[in-house]
N, C-alpha and C positions, 0 to 999 in steps of 0.2 A: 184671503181666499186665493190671489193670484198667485203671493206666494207659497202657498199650499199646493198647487197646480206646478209652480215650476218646480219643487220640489218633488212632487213625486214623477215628471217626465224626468229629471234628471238619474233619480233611484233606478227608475224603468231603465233605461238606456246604460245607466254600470254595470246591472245585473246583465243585462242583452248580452253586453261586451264580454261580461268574465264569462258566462255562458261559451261565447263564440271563441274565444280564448281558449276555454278548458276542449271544447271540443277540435279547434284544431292542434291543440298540445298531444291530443288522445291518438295511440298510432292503434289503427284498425285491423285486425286480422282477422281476415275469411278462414275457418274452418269448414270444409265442404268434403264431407263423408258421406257415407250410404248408412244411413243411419235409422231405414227400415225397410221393407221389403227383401228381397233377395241379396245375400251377401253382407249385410245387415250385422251379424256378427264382430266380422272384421273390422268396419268403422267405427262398432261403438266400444272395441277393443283399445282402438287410435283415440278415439276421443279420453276416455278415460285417461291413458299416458299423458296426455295432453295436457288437459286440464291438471293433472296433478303438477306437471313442472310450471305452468304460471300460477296455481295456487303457491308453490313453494316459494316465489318473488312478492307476492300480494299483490299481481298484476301491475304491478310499478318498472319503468324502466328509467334509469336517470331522469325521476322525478315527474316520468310522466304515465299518467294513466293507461294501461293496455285496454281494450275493447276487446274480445274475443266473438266475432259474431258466425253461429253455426250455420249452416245448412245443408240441407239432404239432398245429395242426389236421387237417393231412392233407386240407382243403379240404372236411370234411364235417360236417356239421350236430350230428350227435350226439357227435363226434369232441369238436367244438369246446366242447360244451354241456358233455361233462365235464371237459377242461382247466382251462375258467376254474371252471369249481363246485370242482373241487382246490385251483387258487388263491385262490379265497375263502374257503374251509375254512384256509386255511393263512396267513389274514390277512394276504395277500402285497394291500399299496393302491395298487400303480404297477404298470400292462399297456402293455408296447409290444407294440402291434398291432392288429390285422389288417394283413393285405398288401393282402384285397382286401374289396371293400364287401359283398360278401356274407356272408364270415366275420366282419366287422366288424359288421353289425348282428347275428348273432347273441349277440357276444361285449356287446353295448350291451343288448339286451334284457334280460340278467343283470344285465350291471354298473351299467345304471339305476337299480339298486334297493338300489344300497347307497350314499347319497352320501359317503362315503369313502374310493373309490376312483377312481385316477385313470386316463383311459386314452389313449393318444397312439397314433398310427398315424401310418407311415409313407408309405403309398400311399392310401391309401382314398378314393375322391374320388363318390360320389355325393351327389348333393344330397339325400336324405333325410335327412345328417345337419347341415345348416347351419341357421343362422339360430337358436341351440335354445342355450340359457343352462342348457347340462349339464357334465358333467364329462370331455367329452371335443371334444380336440385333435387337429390332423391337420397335417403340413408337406407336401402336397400339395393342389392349386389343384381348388375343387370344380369338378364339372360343372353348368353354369347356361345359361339361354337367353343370359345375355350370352356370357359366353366360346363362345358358339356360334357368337357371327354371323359370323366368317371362314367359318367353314363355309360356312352360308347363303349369302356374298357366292360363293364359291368355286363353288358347284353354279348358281349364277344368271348367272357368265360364261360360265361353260363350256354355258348354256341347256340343262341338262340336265330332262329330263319325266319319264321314265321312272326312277326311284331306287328303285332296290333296298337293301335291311340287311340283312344276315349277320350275325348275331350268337348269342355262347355264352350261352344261359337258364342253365349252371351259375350264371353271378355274375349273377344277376338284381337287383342292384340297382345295381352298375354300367351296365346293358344298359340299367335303367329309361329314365333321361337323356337315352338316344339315339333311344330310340322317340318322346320326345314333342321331338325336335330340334325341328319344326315347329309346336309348339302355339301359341307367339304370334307368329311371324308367319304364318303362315294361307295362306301364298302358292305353299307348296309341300306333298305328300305321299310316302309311300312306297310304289311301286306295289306293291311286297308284301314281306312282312317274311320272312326266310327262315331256318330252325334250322339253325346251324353244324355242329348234330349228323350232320345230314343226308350220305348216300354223296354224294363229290364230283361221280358223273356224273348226280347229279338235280340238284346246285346249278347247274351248267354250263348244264342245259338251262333252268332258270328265268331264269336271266340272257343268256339270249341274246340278249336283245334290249335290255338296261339300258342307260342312257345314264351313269350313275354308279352306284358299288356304294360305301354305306357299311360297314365292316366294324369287329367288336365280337369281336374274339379276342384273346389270346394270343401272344406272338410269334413260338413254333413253328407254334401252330393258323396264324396269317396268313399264316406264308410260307409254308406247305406246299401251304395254297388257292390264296394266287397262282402259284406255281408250277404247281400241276395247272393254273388259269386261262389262264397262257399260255403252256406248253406246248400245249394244245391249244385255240389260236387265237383264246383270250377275251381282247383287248385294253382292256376296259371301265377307263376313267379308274374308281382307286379313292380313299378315305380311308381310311386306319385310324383308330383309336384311339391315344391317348397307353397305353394299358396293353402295346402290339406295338410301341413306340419304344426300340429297344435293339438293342444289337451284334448280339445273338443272332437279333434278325429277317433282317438284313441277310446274316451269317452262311450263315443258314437256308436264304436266300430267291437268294443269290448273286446272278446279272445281274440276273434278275427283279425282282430290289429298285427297281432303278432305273424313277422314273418315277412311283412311290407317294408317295400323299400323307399327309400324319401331323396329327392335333389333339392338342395337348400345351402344359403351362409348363413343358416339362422343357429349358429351354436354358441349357445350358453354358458358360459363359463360360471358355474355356480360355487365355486367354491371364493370368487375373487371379491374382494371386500368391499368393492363399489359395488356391486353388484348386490351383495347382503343388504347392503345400507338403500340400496333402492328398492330390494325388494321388501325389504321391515316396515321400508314407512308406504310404500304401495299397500301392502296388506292390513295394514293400521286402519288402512282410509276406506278400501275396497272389499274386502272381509275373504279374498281369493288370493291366491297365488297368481303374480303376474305372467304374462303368457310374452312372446314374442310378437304380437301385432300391439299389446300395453308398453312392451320396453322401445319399440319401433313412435310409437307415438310421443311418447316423453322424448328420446334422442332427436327428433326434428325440431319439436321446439325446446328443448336448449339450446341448440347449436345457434337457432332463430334469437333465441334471447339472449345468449353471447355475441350476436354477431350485429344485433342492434344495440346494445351496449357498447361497441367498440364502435359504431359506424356512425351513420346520419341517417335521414330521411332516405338516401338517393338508394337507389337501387342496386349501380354498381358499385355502390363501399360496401355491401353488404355480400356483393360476391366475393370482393377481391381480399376482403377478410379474411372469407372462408376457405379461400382460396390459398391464400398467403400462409395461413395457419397449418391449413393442411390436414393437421390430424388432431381430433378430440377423444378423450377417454369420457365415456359416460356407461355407466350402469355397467359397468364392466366389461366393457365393448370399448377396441380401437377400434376408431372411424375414421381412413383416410380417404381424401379426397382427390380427384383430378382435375385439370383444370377446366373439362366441362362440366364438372358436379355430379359424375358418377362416382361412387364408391371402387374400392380396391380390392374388398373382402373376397375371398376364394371360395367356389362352391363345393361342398361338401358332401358324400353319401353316408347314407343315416340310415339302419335296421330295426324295425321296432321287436324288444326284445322282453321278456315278461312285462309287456304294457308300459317298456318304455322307452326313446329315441336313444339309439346307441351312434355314435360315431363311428364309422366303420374304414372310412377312406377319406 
C-alpha cells in the first residue's frame, strides 16, 4: 500500500513538471483585435491572415509550441485597457495588434511600461507612433506630411478653396494626421472640419458648397455617406482615407464608388507569384478572395514567426533581427523597415474606376 502511495505521488509530480515544462517551453502571443462591435470588420480581416500563417507552421516554433491567445477590444478604451492588463498578468511578451491607432495607443500606453514586451500591429498608421526607439512595430505605411503631398498636389489641380474633412473622432489618432494635412505647407486650409457622427442631412447641407471633401471613416461609414451624398445630388470630388480602401467600400458603395479618390500604400501587386501562391491557398481555406487587412495580418506574423525563429525569448533579439534584416518579401509585398520599425512603403493615390482601385499617382 505505501508503496502504492509513493508511487503514484511520484507519477503526480513528473506529470506536474512536464506540465510546467511544456508550458514554459510554449511562447504566448496576445492577438488583441476589434473583433466585434464597431470596426469589427477589420480585425476579423487581421485575424483571419493571422491564423492562416501559424496554421501554415502547425503552431510549432523550433520545437516549441505557439499559444495564440485572442481578445477583443471591442473598439473601447476600457475594453482594451483590461485585455492587455490579462495579458500582462499572464506574461504573455508578443501582442499582435491594434487594428486601429486608437486602440493601438491605448494598448502602447500599457505596454510602454514594461520593456519586455513586444508589440507589432498590423494596420495602425498614425504618426504619433514613429520616429520613437520602443518596442513596437507596424507593417503598415505611417501617416506623414510627406506621404501627404499627392494629396496636396491633387486638391491644388483640381483648385479647390473651399475643403471640407469628415471625419470619425472615435479613432482620434488616426483622424489626428489628417487635421494637420496642411500644417507645413501653409498653402491651404479646411473650410470646416465636420463630425462623421453627425445626421447625414446636416452633413449634406454643410457641404453644399465644398469644392473637395476629405473623408476619415470606415469603409461601411464612407460608402454609406457617399451614397446618401450622391443620391441626393452632392457631386463633391472626394478623397478617402487608406482605412475605407477595401472590397467592402466598393461593395457597400456600388456605382457610387466610382469616381472616388483613395490615399493609401495598400497596392497590390497581383500579378506577382508570391502573391498567387498566397492568395490560392488563402482562398482554399477562407472561400473569398483576400482583401488587404487579410494580406496585412498574415505579413505581421511571419515576419513575428521569422524573427522568433532566428532569435530567443528576449525582446530585443527580436527587434535587432528585424532590424538587421531589414527587408522581407511576403505575399508579394517588399517590407522595408527602419530602425524604429516604421515601414518605408510610399503613399499612393487610387481612383475607383468601373468598381475598381486604379493606381493613378
Amino acid at each position: 500500500m505505501i508503496r502504492n502511495i509513493i508511487l503514484i505521488i511520484f507519477v503526480s509530480i513528473f506529470f506536474t513538471a512536464c506540465i510546467d515544462k511544456n508550458d514554459e517551453d510554449s511562447i504566448k502571443i496576445g492577438v488583441v483585435l476589434g473583433l466585434t462591435g464597431k470596426y469589427s470588420d477589420l480585425g476579423l480581416y487581421e485575424k483571419n491572415g493571422i491564423v492562416l500563417a501559424f496554421d501554415e507552421i502547425n503552431y510549432q516554433i523550433n520545437n516549441r509550441k505557439v499559444e495564440l491567445i485572442f481578445k477583443d477590444d471591442n473598439q473601447d478604451i476600457e475594453t482594451n485597457k483590461k485585455v492587455i492588463n490579462e495579458l500582462v498578468e499572464s506574461d504573455v511578451k508578443y501582442i499582435i495588434g491594434n487594428a486601429t491607432s486608437s486602440m493601438t495607443k491605448v494598448t502602447l500606453d500599457i505596454t510602454s511600461k514594461h520593456k519586455d514586451i513586444f508589440q507589432f500591429s498590423p494596420t495602425a498608421s498614425s504618426s504619433k507612433f514613429s520616429n520613437k526607439d520602443d518596442n513596437f512595430f507596424r507593417v503598415q505605411t505611417a501617416n506623414s506630411s510627406k506621404h501627404f503631398t499627392n494629396v496636396i498636389k491633387l486638391l491644388e489641380q483640381t483648385n479647390a478653396k473651399d475643403i471640407y474633412l469628415i471625419g470619425d473622432k472615435k479613432n482620434k489618432s488616426y483622424l489626428y494626421d489628417y487635421l494637420h494635412l496642411f500644417d507645413e505647407s501653409k498653402q491651404m486650409e479646411f473650410k470646416e472640419i465636420i463630425d462623421a457622427d453627425l445626421p447625414y442631412e446636416e452633413i449634406l447641407k454643410k457641404v453644399k458648397n465644398a469644392d473637395f471633401i476629405v473623408q476619415v471613416q470606415s469603409s461601411r461609414d464612407a460608402a454609406s455617406l457617399i451614397q446618401y451624398l450622391r443620391i441626393n445630388n452632392n457631386n463633391t470630388p472626394i478623397i478617402s482615407s487608406g482605412w475605407a480602401m477595401n472590397k467592402e467600400f466598393i461593395e457597400n458603395s456600388g456605382k457610387w464608388s466610382n469616381g472616388i479618390y483613395f490615399i493609401s500604400s495598400d497596392y497590390i501587386n497581383y500579378k506577382d507569384k508570391d502573391y498567387k501562391k498566397f492568395a490560392k491557398n488563402f482562398y482554399s481555406i477562407y472561400k473569398y478572395e483576400a482583401n488587404r487587412s487579410n494580406i496585412q495580418g498574415y505579413q505581421t506574423a511571419k515576419i513575428l514567426i521569422e524573427a522568433l525563429k532566428n532569435g530567443n525569448k528576449k525582446v530585443d533579439d527580436i527587434k535587432k533581427y528585424i532590424i538587421k534584416k531589414e527587408t522581407f518579401n511576403i505575399s508579394g509585398d517588399k517590407i522595408s523597415f527602419n530602425k524604429f520599425g516604421d515601414i518605408k512603403t510610399p503613399y499612393y493615390i487610387f481612383k475607383v474606376t468601373n468598381s475598381k482601385f486604379e493606381k493613378i499617382k
